[in-house]
C-alpha positions as CSV (number, residue, x, y, z in Angstrom):
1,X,8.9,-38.3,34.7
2,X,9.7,-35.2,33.2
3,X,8.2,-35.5,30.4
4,X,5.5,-35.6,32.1
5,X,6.1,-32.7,34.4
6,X,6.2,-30.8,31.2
7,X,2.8,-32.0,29.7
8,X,0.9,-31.0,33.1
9,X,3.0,-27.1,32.9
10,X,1.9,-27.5,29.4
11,X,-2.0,-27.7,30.3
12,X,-2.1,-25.8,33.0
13,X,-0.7,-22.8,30.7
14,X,-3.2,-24.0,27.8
15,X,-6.3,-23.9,30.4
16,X,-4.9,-20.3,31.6
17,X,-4.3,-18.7,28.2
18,X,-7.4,-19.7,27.0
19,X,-6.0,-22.3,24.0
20,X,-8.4,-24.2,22.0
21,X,-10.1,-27.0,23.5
22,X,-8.8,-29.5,20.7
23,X,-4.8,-28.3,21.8
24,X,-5.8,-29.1,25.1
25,X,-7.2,-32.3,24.3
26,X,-4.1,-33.5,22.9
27,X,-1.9,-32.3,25.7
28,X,-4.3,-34.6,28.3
29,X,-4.0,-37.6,25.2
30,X,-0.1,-37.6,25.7
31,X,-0.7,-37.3,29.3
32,X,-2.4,-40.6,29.3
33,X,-0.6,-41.6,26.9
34,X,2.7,-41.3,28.8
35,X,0.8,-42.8,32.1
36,X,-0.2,-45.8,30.5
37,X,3.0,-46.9,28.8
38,X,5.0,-46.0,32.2
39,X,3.1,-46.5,35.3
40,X,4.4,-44.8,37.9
41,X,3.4,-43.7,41.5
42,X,5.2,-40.0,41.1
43,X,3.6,-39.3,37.9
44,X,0.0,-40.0,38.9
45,X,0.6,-37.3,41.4
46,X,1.9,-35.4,39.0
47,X,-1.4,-36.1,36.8
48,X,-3.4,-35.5,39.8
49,X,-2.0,-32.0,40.4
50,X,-2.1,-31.3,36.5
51,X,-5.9,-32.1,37.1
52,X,-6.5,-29.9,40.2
53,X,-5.9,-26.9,37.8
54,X,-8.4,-24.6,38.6
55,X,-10.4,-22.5,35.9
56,X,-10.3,-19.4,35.0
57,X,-13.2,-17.3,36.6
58,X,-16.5,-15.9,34.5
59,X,-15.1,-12.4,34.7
60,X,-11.2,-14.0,33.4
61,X,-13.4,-15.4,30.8
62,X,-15.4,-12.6,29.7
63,X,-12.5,-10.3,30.1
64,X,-10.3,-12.9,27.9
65,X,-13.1,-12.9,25.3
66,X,-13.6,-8.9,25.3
67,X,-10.0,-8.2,24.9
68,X,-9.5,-11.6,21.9
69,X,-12.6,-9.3,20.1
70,X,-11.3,-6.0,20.2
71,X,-7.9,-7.4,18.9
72,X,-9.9,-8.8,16.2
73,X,-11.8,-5.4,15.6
74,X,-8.3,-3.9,15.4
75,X,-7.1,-6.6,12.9
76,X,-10.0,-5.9,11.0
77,X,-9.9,-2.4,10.6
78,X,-6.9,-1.6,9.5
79,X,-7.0,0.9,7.0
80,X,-10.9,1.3,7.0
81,X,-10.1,5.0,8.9
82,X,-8.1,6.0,5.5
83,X,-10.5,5.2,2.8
84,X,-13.2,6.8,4.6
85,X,-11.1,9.5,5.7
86,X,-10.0,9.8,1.7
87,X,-13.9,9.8,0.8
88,X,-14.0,12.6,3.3
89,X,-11.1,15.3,2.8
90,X,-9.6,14.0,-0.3
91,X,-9.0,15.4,-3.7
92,X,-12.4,15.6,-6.0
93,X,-12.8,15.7,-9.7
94,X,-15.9,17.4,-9.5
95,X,-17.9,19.4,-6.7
96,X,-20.9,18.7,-9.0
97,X,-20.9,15.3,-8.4
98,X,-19.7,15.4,-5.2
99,X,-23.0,17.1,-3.8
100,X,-25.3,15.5,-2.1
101,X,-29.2,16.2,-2.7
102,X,-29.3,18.1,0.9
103,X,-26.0,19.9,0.1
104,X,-27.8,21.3,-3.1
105,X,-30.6,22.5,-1.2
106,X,-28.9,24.2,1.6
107,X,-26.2,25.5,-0.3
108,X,-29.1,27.0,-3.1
109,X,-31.2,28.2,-0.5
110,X,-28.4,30.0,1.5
111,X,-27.0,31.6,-1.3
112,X,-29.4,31.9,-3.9
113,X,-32.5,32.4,-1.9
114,X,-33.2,28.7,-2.8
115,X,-33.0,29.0,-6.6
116,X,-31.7,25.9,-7.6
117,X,-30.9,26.9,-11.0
118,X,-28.8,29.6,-10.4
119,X,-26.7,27.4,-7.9
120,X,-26.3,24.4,-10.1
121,X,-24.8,27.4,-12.5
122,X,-22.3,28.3,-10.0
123,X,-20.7,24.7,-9.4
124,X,-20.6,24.3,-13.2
125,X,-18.9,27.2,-13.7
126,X,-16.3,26.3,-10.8
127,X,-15.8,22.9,-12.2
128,X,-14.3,24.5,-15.6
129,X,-12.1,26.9,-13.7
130,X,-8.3,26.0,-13.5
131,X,-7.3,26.7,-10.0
132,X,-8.7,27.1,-6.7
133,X,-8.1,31.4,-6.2
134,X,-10.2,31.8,-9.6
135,X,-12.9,29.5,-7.7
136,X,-12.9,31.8,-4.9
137,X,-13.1,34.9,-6.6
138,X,-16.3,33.5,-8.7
139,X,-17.5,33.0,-5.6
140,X,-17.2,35.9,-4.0
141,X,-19.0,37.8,-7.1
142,X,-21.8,35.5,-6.7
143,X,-22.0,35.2,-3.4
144,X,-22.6,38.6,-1.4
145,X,-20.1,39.0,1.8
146,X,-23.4,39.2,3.8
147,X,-24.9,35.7,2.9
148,X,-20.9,34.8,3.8
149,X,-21.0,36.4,6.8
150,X,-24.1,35.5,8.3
151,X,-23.7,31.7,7.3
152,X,-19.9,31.3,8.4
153,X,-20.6,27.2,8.3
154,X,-22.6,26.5,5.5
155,X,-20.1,28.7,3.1
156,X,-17.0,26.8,5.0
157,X,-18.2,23.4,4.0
158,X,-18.9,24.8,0.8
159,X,-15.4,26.1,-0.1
160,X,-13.9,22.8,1.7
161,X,-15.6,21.1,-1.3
162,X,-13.7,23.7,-3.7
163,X,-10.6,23.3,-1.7
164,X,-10.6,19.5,-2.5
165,X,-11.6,20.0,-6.3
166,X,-8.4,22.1,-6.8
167,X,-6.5,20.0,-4.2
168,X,-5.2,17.9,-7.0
169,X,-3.6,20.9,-9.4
């Protein structure tokens, strides 16, 4: 009988926690199981009332599948945040190669009055230098204050890119 007792408490906690239907199965198997092998008045009331369990709701369900997904999401990401976040504001071996087709525009045009080749000169010079104050100083002699001054963003992104070249030394 109390085995029994603890089968139906079993299913009713597998139907409410959302288990696998195949656990579930098994739990009603040794139900019947147990019922056929010891027949007994009491425990078909017990069976009846392990029966009469009610199912979760839509909404339980939906809201039981939602939160199973974004715990799977979580399992899933782990660690994604830090490559791409390494890709992003990590240390660079080149600012060259680092530089996207845009970048090179934007960068060439605000500084060099869109003269490409006079840019690409720049970052290949900056790429030789040894540490991140010489950088800035070849900057600053290529780069008048006033193109830095009226362009606060594009010449911050830019020296975030030098930043992370000489983040490494």
């Amino acid at each position: 009988m109390e085995r029994l007792k603890d089968l139906a408490e079993k299913l009713r906690l597998q139907v409410h926690s959302g288990a696998l239907k195949q656990e579930m199965l098994e739990t009603v198997l040794d139900i019947l199981r147990k019922l056929m092998t010891h027949p007994d008045k009491q425990e078909s009331k017990v069976l009846v009332a392990a029966a009469s369990i009610q199912k979760p709701s839509p909404a339980e369900d939906l809201n039981k599948e939602i939160n199973m997904l974004l715990s799977l999401n979580e399992k899933l990401n782990v660690g994604t945040t830090d490559v791409l976040e390494k890709q992003r504001v990590g240390p660079i071996e080149s600012i060259k190669q680092n530089l996207g087709l845009n970048e090179r525009f934007v960068f060439a045009h605000v500084f060099f009055n869109g003269k490409i080749e006079e840019f690409e000169s720049l970052v290949d010079k900056l790429d030789l230098l040894e540490n991140y104050d010489e950088a800035i100083k070849l900057l600053e002699i290529h780069v008048t204050e006033t193109v830095r001054q009226y362009n606060p963003d594009t010449t911050d992104q830019f020296v975030e890119l030098m930043r992370r070249r000489f983040a490494s030394k």
